[in-house]
C-alpha positions in Angstrom: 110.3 96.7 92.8 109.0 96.3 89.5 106.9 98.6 87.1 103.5 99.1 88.1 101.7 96.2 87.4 98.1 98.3 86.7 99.9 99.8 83.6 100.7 97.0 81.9 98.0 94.2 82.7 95.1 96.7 83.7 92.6 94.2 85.0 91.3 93.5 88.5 91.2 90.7 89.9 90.1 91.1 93.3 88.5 94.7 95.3 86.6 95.4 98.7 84.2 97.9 99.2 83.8 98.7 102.7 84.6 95.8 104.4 84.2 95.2 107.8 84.8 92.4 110.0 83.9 91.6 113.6 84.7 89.1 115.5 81.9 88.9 118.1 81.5 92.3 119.5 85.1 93.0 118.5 85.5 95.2 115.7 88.4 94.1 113.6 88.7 95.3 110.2 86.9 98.9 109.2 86.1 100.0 105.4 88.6 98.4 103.9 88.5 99.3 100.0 91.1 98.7 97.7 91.6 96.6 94.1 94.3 94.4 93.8 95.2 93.9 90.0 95.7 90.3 88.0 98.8 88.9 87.4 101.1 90.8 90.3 102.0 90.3 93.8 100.5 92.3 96.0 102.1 92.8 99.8 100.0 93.6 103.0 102.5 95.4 105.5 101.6 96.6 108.9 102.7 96.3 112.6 101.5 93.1 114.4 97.8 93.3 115.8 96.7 95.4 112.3 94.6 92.7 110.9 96.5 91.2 108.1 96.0 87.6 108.3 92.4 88.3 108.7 92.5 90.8 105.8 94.0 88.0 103.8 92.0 85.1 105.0 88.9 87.3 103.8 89.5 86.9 100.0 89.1 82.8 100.4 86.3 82.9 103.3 88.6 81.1 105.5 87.3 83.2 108.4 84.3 81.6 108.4 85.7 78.9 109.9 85.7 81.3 113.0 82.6 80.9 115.5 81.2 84.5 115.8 83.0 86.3 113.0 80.6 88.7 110.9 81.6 90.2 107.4 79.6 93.4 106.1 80.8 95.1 102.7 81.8 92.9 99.5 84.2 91.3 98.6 84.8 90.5 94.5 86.4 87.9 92.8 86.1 88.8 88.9 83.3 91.3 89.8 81.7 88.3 91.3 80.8 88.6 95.2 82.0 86.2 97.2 80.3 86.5 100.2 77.2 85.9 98.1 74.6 83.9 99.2 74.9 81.9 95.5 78.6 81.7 96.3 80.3 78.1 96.7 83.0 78.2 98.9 84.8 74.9 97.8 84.6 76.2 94.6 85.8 79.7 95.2 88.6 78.0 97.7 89.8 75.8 94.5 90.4 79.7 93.0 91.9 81.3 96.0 94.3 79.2 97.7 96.3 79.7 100.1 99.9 78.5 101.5 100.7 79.4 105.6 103.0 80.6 107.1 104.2 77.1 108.2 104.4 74.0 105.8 101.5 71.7 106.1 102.6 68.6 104.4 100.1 65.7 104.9 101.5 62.8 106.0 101.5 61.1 102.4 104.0 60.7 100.2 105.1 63.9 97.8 103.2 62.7 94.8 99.9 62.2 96.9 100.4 65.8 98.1 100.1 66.9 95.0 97.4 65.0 93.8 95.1 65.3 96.4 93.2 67.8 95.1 92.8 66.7 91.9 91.6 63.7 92.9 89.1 65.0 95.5 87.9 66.8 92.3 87.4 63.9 90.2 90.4 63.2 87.9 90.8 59.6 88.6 93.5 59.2 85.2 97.2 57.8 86.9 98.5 59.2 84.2 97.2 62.5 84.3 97.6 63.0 88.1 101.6 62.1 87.1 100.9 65.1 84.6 99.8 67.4 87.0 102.2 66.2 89.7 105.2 67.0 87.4 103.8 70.0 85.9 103.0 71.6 89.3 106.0 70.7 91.3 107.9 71.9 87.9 106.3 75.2 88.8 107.3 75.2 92.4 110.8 75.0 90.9 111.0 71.5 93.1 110.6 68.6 90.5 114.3 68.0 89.9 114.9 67.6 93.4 112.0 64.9 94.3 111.4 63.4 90.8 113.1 60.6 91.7 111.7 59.8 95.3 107.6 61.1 94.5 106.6 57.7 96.6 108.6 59.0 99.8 107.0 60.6 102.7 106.5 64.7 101.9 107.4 65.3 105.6 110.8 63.7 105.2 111.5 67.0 102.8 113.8 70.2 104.2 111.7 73.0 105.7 112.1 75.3 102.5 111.4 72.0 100.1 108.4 71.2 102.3 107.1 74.7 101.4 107.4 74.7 97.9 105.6 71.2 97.9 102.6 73.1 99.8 102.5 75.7 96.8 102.6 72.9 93.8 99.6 71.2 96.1 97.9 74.8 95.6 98.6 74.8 92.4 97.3 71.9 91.3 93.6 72.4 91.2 94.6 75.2 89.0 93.6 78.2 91.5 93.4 81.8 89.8 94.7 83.9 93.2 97.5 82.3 96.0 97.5 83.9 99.2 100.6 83.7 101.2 100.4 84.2 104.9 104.3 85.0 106.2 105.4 81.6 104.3 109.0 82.3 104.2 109.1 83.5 108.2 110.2 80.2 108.8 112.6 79.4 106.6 116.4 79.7 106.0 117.5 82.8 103.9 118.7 79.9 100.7 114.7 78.9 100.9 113.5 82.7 101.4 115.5 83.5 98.3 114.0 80.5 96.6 110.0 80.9 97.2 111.0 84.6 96.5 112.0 83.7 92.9 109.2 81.7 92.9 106.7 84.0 93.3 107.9 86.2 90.8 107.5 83.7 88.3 104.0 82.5 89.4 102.7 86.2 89.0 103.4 86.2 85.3 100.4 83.5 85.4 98.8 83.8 88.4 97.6 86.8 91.2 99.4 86.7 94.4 98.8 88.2 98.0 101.5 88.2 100.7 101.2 88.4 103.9 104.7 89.9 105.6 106.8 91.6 108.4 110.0 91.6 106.1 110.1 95.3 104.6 113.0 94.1 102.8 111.4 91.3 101.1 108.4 93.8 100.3 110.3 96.0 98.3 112.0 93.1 96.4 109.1 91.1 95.5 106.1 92.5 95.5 104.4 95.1 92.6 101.6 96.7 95.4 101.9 97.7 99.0 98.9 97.9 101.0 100.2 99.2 104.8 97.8 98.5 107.4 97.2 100.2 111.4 95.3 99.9 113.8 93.6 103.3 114.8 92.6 104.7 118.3 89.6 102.3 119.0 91.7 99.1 117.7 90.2 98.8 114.7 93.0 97.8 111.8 92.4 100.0 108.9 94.1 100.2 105.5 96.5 103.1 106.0 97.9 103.5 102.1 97.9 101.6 99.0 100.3 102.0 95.8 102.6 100.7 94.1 105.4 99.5 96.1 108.1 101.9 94.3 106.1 105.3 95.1 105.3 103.8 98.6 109.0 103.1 99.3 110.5 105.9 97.7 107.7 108.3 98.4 105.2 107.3 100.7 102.2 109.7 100.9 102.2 109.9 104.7 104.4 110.1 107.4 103.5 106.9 109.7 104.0 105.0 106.4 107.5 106.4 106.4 108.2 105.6 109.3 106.8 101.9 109.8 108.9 101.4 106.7 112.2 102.6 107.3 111.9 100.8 111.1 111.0 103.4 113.4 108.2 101.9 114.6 106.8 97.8 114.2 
């Protein structure tokens, strides 16, 4: 757990005030408000059924993509709304991605992962799509395993290698925000112990928001701790937000306690 994050960088990068989300007649998420600073991970813990994937998948309008979903409240991305009707979404998806909870390699070779999306975004240079490819799989802490087969198939990688690819991909149309949605649930404790590290790097430059059922992994990783229920009408609601230490060591409520220490989840 480390030090509070809002001490030492201050900013915000991303907040909600009084978000709701329904899908159809079913109401999902209620008043959700909360900040989630720049440069730190950020967790979002809860039992299954609380809304966290959808809590997450709100910050990159990815539940659009949902037939019948409906979003009142804003959401702000550098004090900018997203949910705007001036908002681009490719644009604010090239700022927020996002890596799943299992790999999605495309069936291309490693390099082409990478490069994908800087190509789709115009860069056309072969030697600056190598530049990018290196840099960002440098950054996923996998170039010194692939460097010398970039032109084999990215599906032929290990589970926890084909996850790390999926983050360089991310990273290479130079997002601000990655959101992590249970990406190491999968994965063998060597690879869990990898991404972990990784992501711990990455927040020095980037914000990151995970998604996970691992209390342990939590506590080791991330800087804020937002724990999510569902109350008595099935709505998932944002229980309590702090830093992870205070909410681990001292949680201001008694459910927290006990979702965290396993009596309950």
């Amino acid at each position: 757990m480390s030090e509070n994050p809002t001490e030492t960088q201050g900013s915000i990068k991303l907040s909600t005030k009084s978000v709701n989300l329904y899908y159809g007649n079913h109401h999902a998420l209620g008043d959700i408000t909360f900040d989630i600073p720049s440069c730190a991970i950020t967790a979002i813990i809860g039992p299954s059924g609380c809304g966290k994937s959808t809590l997450l998948r709100l910050f990159n309008r990815m539940n659009d993509l949902i037939p019948s979903v409906t979003v009142t409240g804003d959401v702000f991305l550098n004090d900018v709304p997203i949910y705007g009707k001036d908002m681009d979404v490719v644009s604010l998806r090239q700022k927020i991605g996002m890596v799943f909870q299992k790999p999605n390699v495309f069936p291309m070779s490693i390099y082409e992962n990478v490069a994908i999306g800087p190509k789709h975004h115009g860069i056309r240079s072969k030697r600056e799509l190598m530049e990018i490819a290196e840099r960002c799989l440098k950054q996923a802490s996998l170039w010194d395993e692939v460097k010398d087969m970039l032109s084999k198939p990215g599906l032929g990688l290990a589970l926890g290698q084909q996850q790390r690819l999926c983050i360089a991909r991310a990273l290479a149309v130079e997002p601000e925000v990655l959101l992590m949605d249970e990406s190491c649930s999968a994965l063998d404790p060597q690879s869990t112990m990898k991404i972990e590290d990784l992501m711990q790097e990455l927040a020095k430059k980037y914000t990151i928001i995970i998604v996970t059922h691992n209390m342990e992994q939590a506590a080791r990783v991330s800087h804020m701790s937002a724990f999510m229920m569902i109350d008595e009408n099935k709505i998932g609601r944002l229980h309590e937000y702090s830093d992870t230490h205070q909410m681990f060591i001292n949680p201001k409520d008694k459910l927290t306690e006990d979702y965290i220490t396993g009596r309950f989840g």
